[in-house]
C-alpha positions as CSV (number, residue, x, y, z in Angstrom):
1,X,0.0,0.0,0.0
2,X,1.5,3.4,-1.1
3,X,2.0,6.3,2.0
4,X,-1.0,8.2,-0.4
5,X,-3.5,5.2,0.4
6,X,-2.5,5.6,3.6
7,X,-3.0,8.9,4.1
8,X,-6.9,8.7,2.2
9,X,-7.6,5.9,4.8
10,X,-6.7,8.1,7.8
11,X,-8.4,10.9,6.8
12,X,-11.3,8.9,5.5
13,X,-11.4,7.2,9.4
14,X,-11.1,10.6,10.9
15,X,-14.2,12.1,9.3
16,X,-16.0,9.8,9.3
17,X,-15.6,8.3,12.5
18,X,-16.5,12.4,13.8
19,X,-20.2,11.3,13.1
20,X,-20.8,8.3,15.2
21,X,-20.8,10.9,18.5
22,X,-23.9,12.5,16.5
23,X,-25.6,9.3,15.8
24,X,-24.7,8.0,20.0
25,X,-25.8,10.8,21.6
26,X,-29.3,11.0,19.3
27,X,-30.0,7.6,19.9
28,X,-29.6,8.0,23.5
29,X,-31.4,11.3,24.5
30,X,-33.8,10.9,21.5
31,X,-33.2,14.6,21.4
32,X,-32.8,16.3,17.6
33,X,-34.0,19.6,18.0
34,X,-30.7,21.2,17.2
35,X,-30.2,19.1,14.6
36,X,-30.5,20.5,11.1
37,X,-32.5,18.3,8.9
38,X,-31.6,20.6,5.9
39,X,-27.9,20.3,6.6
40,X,-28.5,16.6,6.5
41,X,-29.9,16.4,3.0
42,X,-27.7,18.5,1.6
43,X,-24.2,16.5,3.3
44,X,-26.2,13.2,1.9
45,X,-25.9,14.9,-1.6
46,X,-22.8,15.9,-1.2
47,X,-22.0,11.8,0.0
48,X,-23.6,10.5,-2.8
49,X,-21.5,12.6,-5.2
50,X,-18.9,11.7,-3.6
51,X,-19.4,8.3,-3.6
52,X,-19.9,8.0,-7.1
53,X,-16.8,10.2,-7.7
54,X,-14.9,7.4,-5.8
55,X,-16.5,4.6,-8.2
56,X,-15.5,6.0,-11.1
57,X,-12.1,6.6,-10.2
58,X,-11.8,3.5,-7.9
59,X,-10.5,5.1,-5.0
60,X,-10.8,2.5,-2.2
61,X,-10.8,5.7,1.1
62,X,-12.9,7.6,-1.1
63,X,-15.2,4.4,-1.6
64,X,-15.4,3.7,2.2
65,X,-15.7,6.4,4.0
66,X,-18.6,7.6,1.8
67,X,-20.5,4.3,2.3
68,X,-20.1,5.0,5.8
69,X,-20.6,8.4,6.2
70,X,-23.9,7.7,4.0
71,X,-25.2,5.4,6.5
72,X,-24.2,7.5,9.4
73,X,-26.1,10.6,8.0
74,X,-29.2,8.7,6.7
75,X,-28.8,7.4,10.5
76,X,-29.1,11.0,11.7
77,X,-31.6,11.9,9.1
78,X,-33.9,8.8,10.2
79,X,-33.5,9.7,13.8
80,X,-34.6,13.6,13.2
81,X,-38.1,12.4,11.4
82,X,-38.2,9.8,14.1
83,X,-37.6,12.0,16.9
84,X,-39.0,15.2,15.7
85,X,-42.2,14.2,15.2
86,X,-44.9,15.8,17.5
87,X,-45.6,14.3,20.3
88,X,-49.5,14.1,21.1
């Protein structure tokens, strides 16, 4: 493996990894007020294009950390309808 795969895969893990925080402390306090659901769409675009980006030129840390940063933030997003609905 080349010291530039290496360095994708760090900062891939480093990103990404900066969202599971988010997606524990939702889960737990069931709390998503502060979260923007707008934000959310527009970093699951952004994702998705990146993703694809990383297909095309097969980039393996481009490939990875967008599959999981994609299910992180659909996490988030799921969690923020979930959570956010109003309560009767």
């Amino acid at each position: 493996m080349e010291m530039i795969d290496i360095l994708g895969l760090l900062a891939a893990a480093l990103t990404t990894s900066a969202f599971f925080p988010q997606v524990i402390k939702t889960y737990k306090t069931k709390s998503v007020e502060d979260i923007s659901l707008v934000m959310y769409l527009i970093l699951v675009t952004g994702v998705i294009l990146w993703l694809i980006y990383g297909l095309i030129i097969m980039n393996l840390p481009l490939i990875f950390a967008n599959i999981i940063t994609l299910n992180l933030a659909i996490t988030i997003i799921v969690f923020k309808i979930k959570y956010g609905a109003p309560k009767n």
